[in-house]
ZAFITI-707655 format. One line per 2 residues: number of its first residue (from 1); their letters; for each residue x, y, z of N, C-alpha, C. Coordinates in Angstrom, 3 decimals, padded with zeros to 6 digits, always signed. Example, Ala and Ser with C-alpha at 12.3 -4.5 7.8 and 13.67 -1.06 7.14 Angstrom:
BEGIN
1	as	+013.190/-005.690/+007.800/+012.300/-004.500/+007.800/+013.200/-003.300/+007.800 | +012.850/-002.250/+007.080/+013.670/-001.060/+007.140/+012.900/+000.030/+007.870
end
This chain:
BEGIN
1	xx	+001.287/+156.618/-003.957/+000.294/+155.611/-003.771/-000.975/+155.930/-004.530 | -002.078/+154.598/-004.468/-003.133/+155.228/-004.942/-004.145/+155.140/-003.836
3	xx	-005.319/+156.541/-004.495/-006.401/+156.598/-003.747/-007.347/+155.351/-003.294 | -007.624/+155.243/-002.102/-008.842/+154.391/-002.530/-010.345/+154.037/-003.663
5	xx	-010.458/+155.540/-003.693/-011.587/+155.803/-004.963/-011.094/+155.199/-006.278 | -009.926/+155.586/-006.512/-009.015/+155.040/-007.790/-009.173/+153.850/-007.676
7	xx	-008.735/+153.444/-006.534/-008.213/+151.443/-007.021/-009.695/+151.153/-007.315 | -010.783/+151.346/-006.429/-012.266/+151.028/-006.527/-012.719/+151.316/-008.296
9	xx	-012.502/+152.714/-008.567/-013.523/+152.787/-009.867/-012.151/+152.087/-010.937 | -010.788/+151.358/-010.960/-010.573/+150.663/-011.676/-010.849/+149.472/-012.004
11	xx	-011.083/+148.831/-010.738/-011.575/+147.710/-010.532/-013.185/+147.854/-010.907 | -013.986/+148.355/-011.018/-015.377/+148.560/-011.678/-015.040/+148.630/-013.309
13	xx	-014.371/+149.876/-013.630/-013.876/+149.982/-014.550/-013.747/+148.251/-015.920 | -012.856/+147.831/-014.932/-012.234/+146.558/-015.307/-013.243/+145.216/-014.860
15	xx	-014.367/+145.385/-014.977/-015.833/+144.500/-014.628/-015.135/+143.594/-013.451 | -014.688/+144.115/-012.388/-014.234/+143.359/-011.420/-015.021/+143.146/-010.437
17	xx	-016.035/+144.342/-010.469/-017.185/+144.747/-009.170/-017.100/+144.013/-008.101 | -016.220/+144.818/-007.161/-015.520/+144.531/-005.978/-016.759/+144.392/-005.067
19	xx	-016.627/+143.814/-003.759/-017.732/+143.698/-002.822/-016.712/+144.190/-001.809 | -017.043/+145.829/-001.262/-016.211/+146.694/-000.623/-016.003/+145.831/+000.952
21	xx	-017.210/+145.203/+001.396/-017.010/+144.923/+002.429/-015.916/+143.768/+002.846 | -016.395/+142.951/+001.579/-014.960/+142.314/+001.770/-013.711/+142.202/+001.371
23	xx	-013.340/+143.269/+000.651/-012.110/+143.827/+000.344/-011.823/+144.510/+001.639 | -012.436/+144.981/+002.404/-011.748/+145.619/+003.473/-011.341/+144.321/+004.645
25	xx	-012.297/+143.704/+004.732/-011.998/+142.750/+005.550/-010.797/+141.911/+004.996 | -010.299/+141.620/+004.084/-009.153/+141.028/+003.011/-008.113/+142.110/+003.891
27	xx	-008.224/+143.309/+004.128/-007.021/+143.954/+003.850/-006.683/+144.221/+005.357 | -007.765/+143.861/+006.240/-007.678/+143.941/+007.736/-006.695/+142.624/+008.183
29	xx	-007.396/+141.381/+007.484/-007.327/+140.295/+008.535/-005.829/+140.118/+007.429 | -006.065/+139.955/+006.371/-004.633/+139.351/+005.891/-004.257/+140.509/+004.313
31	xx	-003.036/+141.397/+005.227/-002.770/+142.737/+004.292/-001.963/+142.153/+002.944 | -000.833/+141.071/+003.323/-000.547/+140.288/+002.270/-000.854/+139.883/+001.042
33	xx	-002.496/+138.962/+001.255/-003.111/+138.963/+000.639/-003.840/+140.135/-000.416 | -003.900/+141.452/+000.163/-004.342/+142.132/-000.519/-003.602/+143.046/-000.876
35	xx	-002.225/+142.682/-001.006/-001.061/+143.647/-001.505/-001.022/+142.649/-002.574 | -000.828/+141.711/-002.629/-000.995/+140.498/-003.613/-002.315/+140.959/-004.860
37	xx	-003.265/+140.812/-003.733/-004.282/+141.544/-005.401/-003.977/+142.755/-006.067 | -003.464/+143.604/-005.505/-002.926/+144.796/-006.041/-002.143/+144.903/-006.564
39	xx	-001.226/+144.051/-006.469/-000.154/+144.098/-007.039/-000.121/+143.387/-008.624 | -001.208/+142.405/-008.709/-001.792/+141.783/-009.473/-002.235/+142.697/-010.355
41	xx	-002.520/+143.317/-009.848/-003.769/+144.232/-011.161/-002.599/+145.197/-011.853 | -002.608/+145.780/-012.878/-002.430/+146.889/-013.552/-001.339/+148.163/-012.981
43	xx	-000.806/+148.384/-012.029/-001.192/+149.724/-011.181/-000.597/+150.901/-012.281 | -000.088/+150.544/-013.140/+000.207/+151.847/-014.238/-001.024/+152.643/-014.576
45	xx	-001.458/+151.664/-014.759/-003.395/+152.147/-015.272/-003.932/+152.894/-014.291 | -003.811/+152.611/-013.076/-004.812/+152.990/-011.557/-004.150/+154.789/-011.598
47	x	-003.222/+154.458/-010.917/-002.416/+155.864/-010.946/-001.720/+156.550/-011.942
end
Protein backbone atom coordinates (compact mmCIF):
# COMPACT_ATOMS: atom_id res chain seq x y z
CA UNK A 1 0.00 0.00 0.00
CA UNK A 2 0.78 3.56 0.08
CA UNK A 3 1.64 5.91 2.86
CA UNK A 4 -0.54 8.56 3.60
CA UNK A 5 2.33 11.23 3.33
CA UNK A 6 2.98 9.71 -0.20
CA UNK A 7 -0.49 9.87 -1.65
CA UNK A 8 -0.60 13.64 -0.04
CA UNK A 9 2.88 15.03 -1.38
CA UNK A 10 1.79 13.33 -4.91
CA UNK A 11 -1.13 14.89 -5.11
CA UNK A 12 0.69 18.42 -4.26
CA UNK A 13 3.28 17.24 -6.37
CA UNK A 14 0.70 16.91 -9.24
CA UNK A 15 -0.90 20.72 -8.45
CA UNK A 16 -3.85 18.85 -7.03
CA UNK A 17 -3.61 20.67 -3.52
CA UNK A 18 -5.80 18.47 -1.67
CA UNK A 19 -7.97 20.07 1.20
CA UNK A 20 -6.96 17.27 3.90
CA UNK A 21 -10.03 17.85 5.73
CA UNK A 22 -12.04 16.88 3.19
CA UNK A 23 -10.37 14.10 1.81
CA UNK A 24 -10.71 12.53 5.05
CA UNK A 25 -14.19 13.15 5.37
CA UNK A 26 -14.53 11.60 1.50
CA UNK A 27 -12.88 8.56 2.87
CA UNK A 28 -15.00 8.30 6.18
CA UNK A 29 -18.47 8.89 4.89
CA UNK A 30 -18.09 7.26 1.37
CA UNK A 31 -14.66 4.88 1.12
CA UNK A 32 -15.80 4.01 -2.48
CA UNK A 33 -15.64 7.15 -3.53
CA UNK A 34 -12.25 7.60 -2.45
CA UNK A 35 -10.87 4.32 -3.64
CA UNK A 36 -12.26 5.68 -6.89
CA UNK A 37 -9.98 8.82 -6.64
CA UNK A 38 -7.14 6.73 -6.02
CA UNK A 39 -7.50 4.59 -8.13
CA UNK A 40 -7.81 7.35 -10.64
CA UNK A 41 -4.61 8.83 -10.07
CA UNK A 42 -1.26 7.33 -11.13
CA UNK A 43 -0.44 4.80 -8.28
CA UNK A 44 2.84 3.55 -10.15
CA UNK A 45 4.12 7.04 -9.56
CA UNK A 46 2.90 7.27 -5.69
CA UNK A 47 4.60 4.05 -4.63
Amino acid sequence: GVSYNRFIQYLYKRQLLPNRKTLAQIAVLDSNCFSTIFKNLSCDEIG
